[in-house]
C-alpha positions as CSV (number, residue, x, y, z in Angstrom):
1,X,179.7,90.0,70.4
2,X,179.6,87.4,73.4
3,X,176.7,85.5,73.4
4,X,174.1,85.8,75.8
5,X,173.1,83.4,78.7
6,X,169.7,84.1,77.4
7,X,171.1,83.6,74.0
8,X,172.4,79.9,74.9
9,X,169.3,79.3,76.7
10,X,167.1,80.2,73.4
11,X,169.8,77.9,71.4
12,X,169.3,74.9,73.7
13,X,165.7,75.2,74.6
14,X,163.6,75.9,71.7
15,X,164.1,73.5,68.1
16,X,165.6,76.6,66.4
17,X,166.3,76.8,62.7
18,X,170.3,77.4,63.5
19,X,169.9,74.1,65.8
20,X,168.9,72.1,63.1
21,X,171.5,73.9,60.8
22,X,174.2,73.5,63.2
23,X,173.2,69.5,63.2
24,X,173.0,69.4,59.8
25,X,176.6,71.1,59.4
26,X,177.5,68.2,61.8
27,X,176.4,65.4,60.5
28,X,177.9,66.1,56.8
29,X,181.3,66.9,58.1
30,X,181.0,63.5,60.5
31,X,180.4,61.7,56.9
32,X,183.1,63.6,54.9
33,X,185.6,63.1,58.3
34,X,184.5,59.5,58.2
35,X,184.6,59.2,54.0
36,X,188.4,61.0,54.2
37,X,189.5,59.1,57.3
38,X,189.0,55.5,55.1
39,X,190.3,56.9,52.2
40,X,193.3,57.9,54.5
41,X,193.9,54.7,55.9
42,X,193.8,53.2,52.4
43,X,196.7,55.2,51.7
44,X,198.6,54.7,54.3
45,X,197.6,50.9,54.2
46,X,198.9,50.9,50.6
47,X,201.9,52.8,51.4
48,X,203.2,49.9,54.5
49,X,202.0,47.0,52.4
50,X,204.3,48.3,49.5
51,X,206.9,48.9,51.8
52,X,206.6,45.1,53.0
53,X,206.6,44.2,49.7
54,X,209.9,46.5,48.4
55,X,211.8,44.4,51.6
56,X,210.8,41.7,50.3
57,X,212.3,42.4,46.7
58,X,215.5,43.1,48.9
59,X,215.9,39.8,50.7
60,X,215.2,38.0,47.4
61,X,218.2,40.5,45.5
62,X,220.9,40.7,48.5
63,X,220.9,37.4,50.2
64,X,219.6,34.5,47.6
65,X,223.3,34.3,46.5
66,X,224.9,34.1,49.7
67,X,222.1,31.6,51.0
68,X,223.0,29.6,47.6
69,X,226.8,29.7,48.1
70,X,226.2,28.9,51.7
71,X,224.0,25.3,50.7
72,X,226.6,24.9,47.6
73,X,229.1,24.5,50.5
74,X,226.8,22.9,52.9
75,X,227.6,25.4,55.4
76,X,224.4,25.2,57.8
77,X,225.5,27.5,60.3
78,X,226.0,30.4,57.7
79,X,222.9,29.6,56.1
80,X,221.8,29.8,60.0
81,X,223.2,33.2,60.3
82,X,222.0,34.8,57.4
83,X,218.4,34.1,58.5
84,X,218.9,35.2,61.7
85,X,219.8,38.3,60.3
86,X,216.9,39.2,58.0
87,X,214.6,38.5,60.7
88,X,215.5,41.4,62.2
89,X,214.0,43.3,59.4
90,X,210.6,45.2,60.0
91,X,207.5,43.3,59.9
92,X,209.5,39.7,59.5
93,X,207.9,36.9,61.4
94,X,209.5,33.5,59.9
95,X,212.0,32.1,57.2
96,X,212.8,28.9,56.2
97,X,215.2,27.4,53.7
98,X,214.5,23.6,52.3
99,X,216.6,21.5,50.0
100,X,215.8,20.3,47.1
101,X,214.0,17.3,48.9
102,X,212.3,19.4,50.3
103,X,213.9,18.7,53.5
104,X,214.3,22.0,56.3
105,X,217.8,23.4,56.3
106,X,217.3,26.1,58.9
107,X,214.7,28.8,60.0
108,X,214.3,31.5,61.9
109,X,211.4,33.2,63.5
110,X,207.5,31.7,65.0
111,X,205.0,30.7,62.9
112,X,201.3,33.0,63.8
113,X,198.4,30.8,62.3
114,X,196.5,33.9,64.0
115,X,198.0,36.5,62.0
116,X,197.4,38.1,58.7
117,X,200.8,37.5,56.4
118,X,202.4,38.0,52.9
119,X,203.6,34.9,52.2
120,X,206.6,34.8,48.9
121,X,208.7,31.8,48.2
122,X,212.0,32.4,46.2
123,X,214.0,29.5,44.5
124,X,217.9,29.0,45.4
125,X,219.8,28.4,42.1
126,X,223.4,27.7,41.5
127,X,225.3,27.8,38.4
128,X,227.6,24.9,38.1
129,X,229.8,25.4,35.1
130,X,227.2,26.4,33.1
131,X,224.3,24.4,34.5
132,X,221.0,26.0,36.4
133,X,221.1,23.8,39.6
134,X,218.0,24.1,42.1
135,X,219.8,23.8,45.8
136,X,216.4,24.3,47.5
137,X,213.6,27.0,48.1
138,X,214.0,30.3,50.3
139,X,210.2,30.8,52.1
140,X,209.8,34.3,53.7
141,X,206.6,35.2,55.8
142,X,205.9,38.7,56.6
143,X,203.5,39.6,58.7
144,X,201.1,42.8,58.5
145,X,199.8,42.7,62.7
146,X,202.4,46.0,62.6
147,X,200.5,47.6,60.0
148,X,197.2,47.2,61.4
149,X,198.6,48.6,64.7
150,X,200.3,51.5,63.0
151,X,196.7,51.9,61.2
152,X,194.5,51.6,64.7
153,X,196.8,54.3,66.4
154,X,196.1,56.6,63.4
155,X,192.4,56.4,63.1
156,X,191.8,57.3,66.6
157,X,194.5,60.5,66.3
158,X,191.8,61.1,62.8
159,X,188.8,60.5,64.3
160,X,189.3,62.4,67.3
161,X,191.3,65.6,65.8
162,X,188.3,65.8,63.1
163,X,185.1,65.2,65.4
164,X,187.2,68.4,67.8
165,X,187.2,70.8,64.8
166,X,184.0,69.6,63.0
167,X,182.6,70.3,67.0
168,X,183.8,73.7,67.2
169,X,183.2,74.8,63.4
170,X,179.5,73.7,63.9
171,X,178.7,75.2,67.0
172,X,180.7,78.5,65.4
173,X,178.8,78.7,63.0
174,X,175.3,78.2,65.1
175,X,176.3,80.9,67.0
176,X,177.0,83.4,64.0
177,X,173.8,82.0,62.8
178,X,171.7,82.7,65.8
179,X,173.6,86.4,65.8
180,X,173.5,86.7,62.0
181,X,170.2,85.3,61.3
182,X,168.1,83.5,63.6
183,X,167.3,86.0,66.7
184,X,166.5,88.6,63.7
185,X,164.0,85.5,62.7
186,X,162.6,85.5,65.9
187,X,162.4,88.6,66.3
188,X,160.3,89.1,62.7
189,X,158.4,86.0,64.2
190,X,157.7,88.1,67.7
191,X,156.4,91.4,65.8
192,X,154.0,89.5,63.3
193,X,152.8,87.6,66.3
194,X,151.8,90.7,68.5
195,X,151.2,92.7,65.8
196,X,148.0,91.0,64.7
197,X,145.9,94.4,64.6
198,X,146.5,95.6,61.1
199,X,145.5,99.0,61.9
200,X,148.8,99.4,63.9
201,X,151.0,101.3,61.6
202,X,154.2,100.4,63.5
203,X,156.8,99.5,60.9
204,X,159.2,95.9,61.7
205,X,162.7,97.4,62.6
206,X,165.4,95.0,63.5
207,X,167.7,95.5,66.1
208,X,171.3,95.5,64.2
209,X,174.2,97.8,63.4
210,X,173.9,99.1,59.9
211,X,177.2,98.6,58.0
212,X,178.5,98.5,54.0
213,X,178.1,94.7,54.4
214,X,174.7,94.7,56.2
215,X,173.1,97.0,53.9
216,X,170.4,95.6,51.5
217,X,171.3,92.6,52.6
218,X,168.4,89.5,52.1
219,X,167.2,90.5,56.3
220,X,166.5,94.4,54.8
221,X,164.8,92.9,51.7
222,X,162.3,90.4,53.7
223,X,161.7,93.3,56.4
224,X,161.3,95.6,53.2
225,X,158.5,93.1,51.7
226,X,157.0,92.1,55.2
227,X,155.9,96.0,55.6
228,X,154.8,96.2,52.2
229,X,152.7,93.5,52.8
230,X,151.3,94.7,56.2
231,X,150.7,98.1,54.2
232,X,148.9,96.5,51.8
233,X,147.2,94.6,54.0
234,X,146.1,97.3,56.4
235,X,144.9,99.1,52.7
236,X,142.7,96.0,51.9
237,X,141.6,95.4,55.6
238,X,140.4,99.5,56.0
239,X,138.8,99.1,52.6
240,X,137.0,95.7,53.3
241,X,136.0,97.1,56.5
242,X,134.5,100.6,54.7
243,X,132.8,97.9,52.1
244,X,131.6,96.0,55.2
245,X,130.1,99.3,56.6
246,X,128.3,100.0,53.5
247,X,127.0,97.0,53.3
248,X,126.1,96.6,56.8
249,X,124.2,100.7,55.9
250,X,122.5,99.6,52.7
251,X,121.1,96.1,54.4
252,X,119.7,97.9,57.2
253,X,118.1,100.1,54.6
254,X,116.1,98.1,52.0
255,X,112.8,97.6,53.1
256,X,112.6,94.1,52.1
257,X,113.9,91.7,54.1
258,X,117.5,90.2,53.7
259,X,118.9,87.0,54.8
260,X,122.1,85.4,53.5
261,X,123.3,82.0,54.4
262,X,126.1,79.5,53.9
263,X,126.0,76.8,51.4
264,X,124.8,74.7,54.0
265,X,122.0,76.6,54.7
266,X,123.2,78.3,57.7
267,X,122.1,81.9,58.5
268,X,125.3,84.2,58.2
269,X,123.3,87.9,57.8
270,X,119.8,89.5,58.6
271,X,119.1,92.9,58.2
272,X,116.0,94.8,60.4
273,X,113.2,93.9,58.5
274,X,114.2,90.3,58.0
275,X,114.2,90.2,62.1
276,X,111.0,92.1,62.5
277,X,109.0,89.3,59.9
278,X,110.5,86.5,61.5
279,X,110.8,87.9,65.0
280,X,114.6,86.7,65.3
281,X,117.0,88.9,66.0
282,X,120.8,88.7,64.5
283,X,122.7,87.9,67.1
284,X,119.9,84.5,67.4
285,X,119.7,83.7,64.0
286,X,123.5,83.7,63.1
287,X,124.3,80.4,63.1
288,X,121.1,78.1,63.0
289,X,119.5,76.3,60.0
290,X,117.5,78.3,57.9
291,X,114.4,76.6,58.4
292,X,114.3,77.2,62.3
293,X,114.1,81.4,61.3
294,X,112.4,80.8,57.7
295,X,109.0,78.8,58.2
296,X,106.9,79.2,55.9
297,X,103.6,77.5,54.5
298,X,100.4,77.3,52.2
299,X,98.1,80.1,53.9
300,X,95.2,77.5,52.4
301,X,96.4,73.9,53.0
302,X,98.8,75.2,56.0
303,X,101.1,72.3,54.6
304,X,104.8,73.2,55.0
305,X,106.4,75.1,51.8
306,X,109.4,74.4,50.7
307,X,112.5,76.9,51.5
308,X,113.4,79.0,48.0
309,X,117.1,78.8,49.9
310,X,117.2,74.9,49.4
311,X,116.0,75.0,45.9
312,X,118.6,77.9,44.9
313,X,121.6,75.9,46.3
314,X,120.5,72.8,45.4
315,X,119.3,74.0,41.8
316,X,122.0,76.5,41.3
317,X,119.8,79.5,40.3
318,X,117.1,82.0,41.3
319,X,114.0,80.0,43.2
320,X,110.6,81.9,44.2
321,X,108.0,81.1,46.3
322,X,104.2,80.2,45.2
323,X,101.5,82.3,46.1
324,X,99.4,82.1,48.8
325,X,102.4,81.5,50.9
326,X,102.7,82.4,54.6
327,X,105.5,83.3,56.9
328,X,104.9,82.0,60.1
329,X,107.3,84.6,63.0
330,X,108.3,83.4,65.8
331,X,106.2,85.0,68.2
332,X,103.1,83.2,65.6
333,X,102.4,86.0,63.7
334,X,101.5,85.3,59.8
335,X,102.5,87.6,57.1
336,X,101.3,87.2,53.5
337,X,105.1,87.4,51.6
338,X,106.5,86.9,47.9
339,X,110.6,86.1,47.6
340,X,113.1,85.2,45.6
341,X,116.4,83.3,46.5
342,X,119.6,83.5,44.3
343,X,123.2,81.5,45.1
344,X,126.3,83.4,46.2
345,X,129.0,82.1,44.0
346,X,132.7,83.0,44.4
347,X,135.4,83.8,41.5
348,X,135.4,80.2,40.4
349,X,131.8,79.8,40.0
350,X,131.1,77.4,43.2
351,X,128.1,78.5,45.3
352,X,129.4,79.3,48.5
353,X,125.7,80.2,50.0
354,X,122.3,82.0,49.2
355,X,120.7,85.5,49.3
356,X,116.8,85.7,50.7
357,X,115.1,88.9,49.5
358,X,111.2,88.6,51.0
359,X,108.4,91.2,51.5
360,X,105.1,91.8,53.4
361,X,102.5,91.9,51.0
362,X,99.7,91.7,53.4
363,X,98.5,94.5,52.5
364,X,98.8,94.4,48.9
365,X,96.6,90.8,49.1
366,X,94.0,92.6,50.5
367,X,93.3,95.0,47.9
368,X,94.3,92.3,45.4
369,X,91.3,90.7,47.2
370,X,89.3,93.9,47.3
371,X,90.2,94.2,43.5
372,X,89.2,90.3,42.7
373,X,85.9,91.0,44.3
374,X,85.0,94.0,42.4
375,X,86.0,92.5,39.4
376,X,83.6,89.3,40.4
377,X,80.8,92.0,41.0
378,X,81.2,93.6,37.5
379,X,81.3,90.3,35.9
380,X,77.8,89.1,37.6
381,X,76.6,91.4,36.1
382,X,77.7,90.5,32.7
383,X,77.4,87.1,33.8
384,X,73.2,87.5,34.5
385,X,73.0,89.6,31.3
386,X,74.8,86.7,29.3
387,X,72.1,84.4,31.3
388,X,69.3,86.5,30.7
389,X,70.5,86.2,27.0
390,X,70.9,82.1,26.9
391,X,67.5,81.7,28.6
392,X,65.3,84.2,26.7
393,X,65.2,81.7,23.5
394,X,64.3,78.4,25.7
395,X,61.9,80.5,28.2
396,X,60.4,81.5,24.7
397,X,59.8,77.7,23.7
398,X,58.5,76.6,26.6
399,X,56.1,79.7,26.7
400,X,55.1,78.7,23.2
401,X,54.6,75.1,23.6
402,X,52.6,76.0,27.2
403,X,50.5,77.9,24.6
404,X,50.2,75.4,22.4
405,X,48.9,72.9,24.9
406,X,46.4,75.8,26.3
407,X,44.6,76.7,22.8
408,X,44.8,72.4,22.3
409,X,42.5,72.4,25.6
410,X,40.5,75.0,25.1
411,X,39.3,73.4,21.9
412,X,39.6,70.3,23.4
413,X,42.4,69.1,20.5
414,X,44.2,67.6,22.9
415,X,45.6,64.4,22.8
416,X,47.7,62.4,25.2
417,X,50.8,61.7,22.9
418,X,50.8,64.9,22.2
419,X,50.8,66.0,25.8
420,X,53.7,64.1,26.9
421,X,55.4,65.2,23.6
422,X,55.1,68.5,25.0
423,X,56.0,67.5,28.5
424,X,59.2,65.9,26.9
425,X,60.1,68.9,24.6
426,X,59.8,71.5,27.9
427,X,61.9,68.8,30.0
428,X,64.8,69.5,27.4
429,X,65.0,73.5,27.5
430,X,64.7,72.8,31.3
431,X,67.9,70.5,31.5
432,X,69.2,73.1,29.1
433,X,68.6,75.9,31.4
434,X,69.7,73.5,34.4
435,X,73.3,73.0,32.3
436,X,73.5,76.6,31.9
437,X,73.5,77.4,35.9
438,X,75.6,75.1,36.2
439,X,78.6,76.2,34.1
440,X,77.5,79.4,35.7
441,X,78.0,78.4,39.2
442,X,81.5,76.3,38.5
443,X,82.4,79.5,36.6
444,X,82.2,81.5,40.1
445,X,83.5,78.4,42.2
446,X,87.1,79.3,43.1
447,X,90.4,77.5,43.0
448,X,92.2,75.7,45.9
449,X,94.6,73.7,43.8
450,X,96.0,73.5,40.3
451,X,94.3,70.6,38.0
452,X,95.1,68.9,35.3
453,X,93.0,69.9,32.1
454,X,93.8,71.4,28.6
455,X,94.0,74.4,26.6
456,X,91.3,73.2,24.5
457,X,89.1,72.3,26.9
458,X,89.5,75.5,29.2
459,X,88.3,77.5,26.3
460,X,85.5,75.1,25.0
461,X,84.3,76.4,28.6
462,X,84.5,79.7,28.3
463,X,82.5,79.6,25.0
464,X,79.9,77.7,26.2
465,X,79.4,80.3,28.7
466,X,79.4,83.1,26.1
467,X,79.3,81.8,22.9
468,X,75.6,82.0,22.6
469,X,76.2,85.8,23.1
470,X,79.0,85.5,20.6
471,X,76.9,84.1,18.5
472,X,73.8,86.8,18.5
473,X,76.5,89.8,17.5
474,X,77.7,87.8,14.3
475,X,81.3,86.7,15.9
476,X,82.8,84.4,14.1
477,X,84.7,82.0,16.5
478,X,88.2,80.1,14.7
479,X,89.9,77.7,16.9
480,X,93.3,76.6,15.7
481,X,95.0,74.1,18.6
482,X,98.2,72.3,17.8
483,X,100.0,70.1,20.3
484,X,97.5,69.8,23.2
485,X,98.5,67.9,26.6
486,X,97.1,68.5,29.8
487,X,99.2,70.2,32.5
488,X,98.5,71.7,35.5
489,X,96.6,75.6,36.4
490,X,94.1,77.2,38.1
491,X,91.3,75.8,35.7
492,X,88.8,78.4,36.5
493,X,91.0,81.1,37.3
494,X,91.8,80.6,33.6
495,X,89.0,80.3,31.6
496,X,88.1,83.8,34.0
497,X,90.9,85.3,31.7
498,X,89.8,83.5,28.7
499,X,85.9,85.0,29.3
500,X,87.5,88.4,29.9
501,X,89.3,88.5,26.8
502,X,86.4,87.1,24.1
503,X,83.6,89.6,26.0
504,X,86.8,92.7,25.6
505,X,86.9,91.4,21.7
506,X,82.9,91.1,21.5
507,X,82.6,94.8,23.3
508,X,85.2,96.2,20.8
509,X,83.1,94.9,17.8
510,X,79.8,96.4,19.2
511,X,81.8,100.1,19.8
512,X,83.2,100.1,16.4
513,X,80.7,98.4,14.2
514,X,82.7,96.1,12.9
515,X,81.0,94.2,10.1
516,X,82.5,91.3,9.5
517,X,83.8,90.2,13.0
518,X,86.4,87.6,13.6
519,X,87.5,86.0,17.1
520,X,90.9,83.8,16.4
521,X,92.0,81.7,19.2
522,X,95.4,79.2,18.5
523,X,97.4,77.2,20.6
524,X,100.6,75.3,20.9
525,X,103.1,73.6,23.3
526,X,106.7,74.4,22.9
527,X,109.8,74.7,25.3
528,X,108.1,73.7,28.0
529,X,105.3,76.4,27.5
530,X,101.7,76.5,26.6
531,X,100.9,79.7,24.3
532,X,97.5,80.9,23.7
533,X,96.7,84.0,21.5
534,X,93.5,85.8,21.0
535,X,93.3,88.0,18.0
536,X,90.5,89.9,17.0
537,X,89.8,92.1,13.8
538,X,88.9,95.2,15.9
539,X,91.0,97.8,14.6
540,X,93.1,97.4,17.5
541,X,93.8,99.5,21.1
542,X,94.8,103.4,21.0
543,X,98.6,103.5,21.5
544,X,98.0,105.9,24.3
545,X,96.4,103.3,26.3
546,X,98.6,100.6,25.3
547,X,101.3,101.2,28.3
548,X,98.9,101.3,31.2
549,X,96.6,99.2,29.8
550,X,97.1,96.4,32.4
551,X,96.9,98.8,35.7
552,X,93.7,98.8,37.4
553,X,90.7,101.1,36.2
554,X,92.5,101.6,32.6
555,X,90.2,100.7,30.3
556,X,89.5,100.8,26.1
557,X,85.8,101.0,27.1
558,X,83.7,103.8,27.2
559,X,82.6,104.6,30.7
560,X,79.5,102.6,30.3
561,X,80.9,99.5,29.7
562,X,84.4,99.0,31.3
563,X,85.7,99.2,34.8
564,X,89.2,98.9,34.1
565,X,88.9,95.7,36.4
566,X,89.1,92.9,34.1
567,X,92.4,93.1,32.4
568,X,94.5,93.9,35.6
569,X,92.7,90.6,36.9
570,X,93.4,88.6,34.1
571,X,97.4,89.6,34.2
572,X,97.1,89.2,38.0
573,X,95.9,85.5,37.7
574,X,98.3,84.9,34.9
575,X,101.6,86.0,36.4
576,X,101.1,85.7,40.0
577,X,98.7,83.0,40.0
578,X,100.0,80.6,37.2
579,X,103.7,81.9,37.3
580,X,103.4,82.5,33.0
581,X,102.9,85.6,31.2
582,X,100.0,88.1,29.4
583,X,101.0,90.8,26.8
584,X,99.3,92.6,24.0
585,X,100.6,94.0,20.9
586,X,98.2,95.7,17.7
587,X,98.4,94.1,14.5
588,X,97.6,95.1,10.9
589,X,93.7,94.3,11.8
590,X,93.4,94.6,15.5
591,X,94.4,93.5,18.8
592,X,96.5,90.5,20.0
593,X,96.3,88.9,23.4
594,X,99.3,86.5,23.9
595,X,99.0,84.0,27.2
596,X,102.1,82.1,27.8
597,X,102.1,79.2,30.6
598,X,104.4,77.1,32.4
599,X,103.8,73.3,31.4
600,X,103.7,71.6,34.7
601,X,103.2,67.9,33.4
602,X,100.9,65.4,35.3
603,X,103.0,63.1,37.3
604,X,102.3,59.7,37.0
């Protein structure tokens, strides 16, 4: 098959893998051609030097008698002749005979400083009767100017004749490369080029005659593999894209909002409640930081919050938000939202972004509010009778001593040590009543921020706001408290749960008349926790109450006595509040409240 002028064109124009094979085919056979061209000459520069050399052997065998019997005789004109003769010889360019004195007897030839020469020396002997005798020395200088020339003439005939066919074998085989191999390249090259839409189910078919020698040749096994691979690729694309579509279906169907980012923090996904909370849409968010669509802050200090995203990558697990947090949208709107953030890792465990799951719990807050209040109401109330309790006994002194002073007046027994002692012992129930609205009033103040305080001291609170009552009904109070720092809580909030769960136990006792009544509070720091449990020796809490028992109006009260308010407050504050946890199990003698906290240390 000629080749092409479009063909040659490709070959010259474009650096083509049969170009650079073509060169490299080239450039080794120029090296060998060069290598066996020396090695050549060596040869042959061997072969004419040993030829010099055998000629040499022959002047020394065939004329050093005749050039001794010629000097014997002292016949200079023979000895004259015969070097005149071997001159003649190839490659010859002086001789010279030389008595024994060392005197010149006759020579033949120029002598070449300039020239490169084997120079042999042969000595002229005569036997005399017997007797060695030395007539004089035959030189002969042979030059080897004629062997270089025969050598220069052959290297360029070499050279020349090898560089022709090493030419023509390389661009031979370039052309049944490019025919062979490299347009079929190109043309694999062309296909996966144009072909980049892997839904295109075209197959790669090269444009060759199929022969015996062609078949399942390497060509049919890489255009074999190549549409494997596109089949398989097309499989994984189609699949990827269904996955992509159920993705895209279930994203826009949770109705939480979803936002996933990079691992720098980059938006990358938002789904249609995600852009109706932060009023962004996709196509505006994809691409910016997270903290330009995400803003979110404390709904009571309005100071910034930080982003659960940053604290996920950066921490390499799942980050929530505090509460009272609130998104602010883009259009200013403020949404009351809880959230979690988790990292994306890939196969080898690198996080490669973060997921954002957040909800609007406006709502929810508001009855949460609704329920708080409520529950504040109902515990006024037990709040004045505890109050009403704590005062009748110093209301009943100071009545008494008023009396005292009255009937002292009346009989005029009076005396004025005695009246200030009576002034004095009325100030203290008054400062005693004054502490009591006091711990009253802190009681209902509520929290803004977490302080620092202790277990121990939360609950010496919340017994010195009903222990009096405890107290009255026979309660015996045991406090066991082991390792005790202070970390920070909602104080108050706390010793809310704390009152909630003593007047629960004191309630149960009254129900059940329970004789000999036990309240047991312990506590202890461990793993980074503060645990609190309040047992009582009740006879514990009906199993069929024991699931729900935390879900608002559930209670172990009779109707007269229970809301069903305080217990789903006292988990509320606990877990959503405080980030720890409140359970309850029964045990052999009654009921047991378990509080466990987060220990947020004090920084100093």
């Amino acid at each position: 098959m000629p080749i092409k002028q479009s063909d040659w064109g490709q070959l010259l124009k474009k650096p083509s893998i049969g170009r650079r094979f073509a060169l490299a085919i080239l450039a080794f056979s120029s090296v060998v051609t060069l290598i066996s061209t020396i090695l050549q000459l060596g040869i042959e520069y061997q072969k004419d030097v040993g030829e010099i050399h055998v000629r040499l052997d022959e002047v020394r065998d065939g004329y050093s008698q005749s050039l001794v019997n010629a000097l014997w005789t002292t016949s200079q004109e023979n000895v004259q002749l015969q070097l005149d003769g071997i001159i003649k010889l190839p490659d010859m360019q002086y001789l010279e005979v030389r008595s024994d004195r060392n005197d010149v007897v006759a020579f033949s030839g120029v002598k070449n400083p300039n020239s490169h020469v084997i120079t042999q020396e042969y000595p002229l002997i005569y036997n005399h009767r017997g007797k060695m005798v030395q007539l004089g020395t035959l030189r002969v200088v042979s030059t080897l100017d004629g062997v270089y020339a025969r050598l220069k003439s052959k290297v360029l005939v070499i050279l020349l004749t090898q560089g022709v066919k090493t030419f023509l074998v390389s661009l031979f085989i370039l052309y049944l490369f490019h025919i062979l191999v490299g347009r079929h390249l190109a043309s694999i090259a062309r296909f996966l080029l144009l072909s980049k839409e892997l839904t295109v189910e075209d197959p790669l078919i090269l444009d060759r005659e199929t022969s015996v020698i062609t078949q399942n040749d390497e060509l049919d096994a890489v255009v074999h593999s190549i549409n494997e691979m596109r089949s398989r690729l097309r499989d994984s694309f189609l699949a990827i894209q269904k996955s992509e579509e159920n993705l895209s279906i279930t994203l826009q169907s949770i109705g939480d909002g979803v936002i996933a980012t990079n691992n720098q923090g980059i938006v990358t996904r938002m789904n249609p409640v995600a852009e109706h909370l932060t009023g962004w849409s996709v196509a505006e968010a994809i691409g910016r930081p997270m903290n330009e669509i995400f803003k979110i802050l404390n709904a009571e200090t309005r100071v910034p919050s930080v982003n659960p995203v940053e604290l996920a990558i950066a921490q390499g697990h799942t980050a929530g938000l505090d509460n009272h947090t609130v998104l602010l949208s883009r259009e200013g709107h403020e949404y009351q939202i809880t959230d979690s953030a988790a990292p994306i890792r890939n196969n080898k465990g690198e996080i490669v972004g973060a997921v954002l799951v957040f909800s609007d719990v406006t709502e929810q807050r508001i009855k949460d509010k609704l329920f708080m209040m409520q529950t504040r109401q109902a515990q006024m109330g037990e709040m004045l009778s505890m109050i009403s309790h704590q005062w009748r006994q110093p209301l009943s002194i100071i009545s008494g001593l008023m009396n005292k002073q009255r009937i002292q007046i009346v009989l005029e027994e009076y005396t004025t040590d005695g009246l200030i002692q009576i002034i004095e012992d009325v100030d203290v129930q008054i400062q005693y009543l004054s502490r009591t609205i006091s711990d009253f009033r802190d009681f209902f103040k509520p929290d803004k921020e977490k302080t620092s305080t202790t277990t121990t001291s939360m609950v010496a609170k919340a017994l010195g706001l009903i222990g009096h009552t405890l107290k009255n009904e026979n309660i015996e109070v045991i406090q066991t408290h082991l390792h005790d720092e202070p970390y920070l809580t909602y104080e108050h909030e706390m010793i809310q749960v704390y009152l909630n769960l003593f007047k629960n136990a004191q309630d149960a006792f009254s129900e059940r008349n329970i004789s000999h009544r036990q309240l047991i509070i312990t506590s202890d720091q461990k793993d980074d926790c503060s645990i609190i449990t309040i047992e009582d020796n009740a006879l514990g809490i009906h199993p069929s109450v024991m699931e729900t028992l935390f879900l608002p109006y559930v209670s172990t009260k009779n109707q007269q006595n229970g809301t069903g308010l305080g217990l789903y407050m006292s988990k509320t504050i606990v877990e959503e509040h405080c980030h720890g946890s409140l359970c309850v199990e029964n045990t052999q003698h009654g009921a047991k409240f378990t509080i466990t906290l987060p220990l947020m240390r004090v920084k100093t």
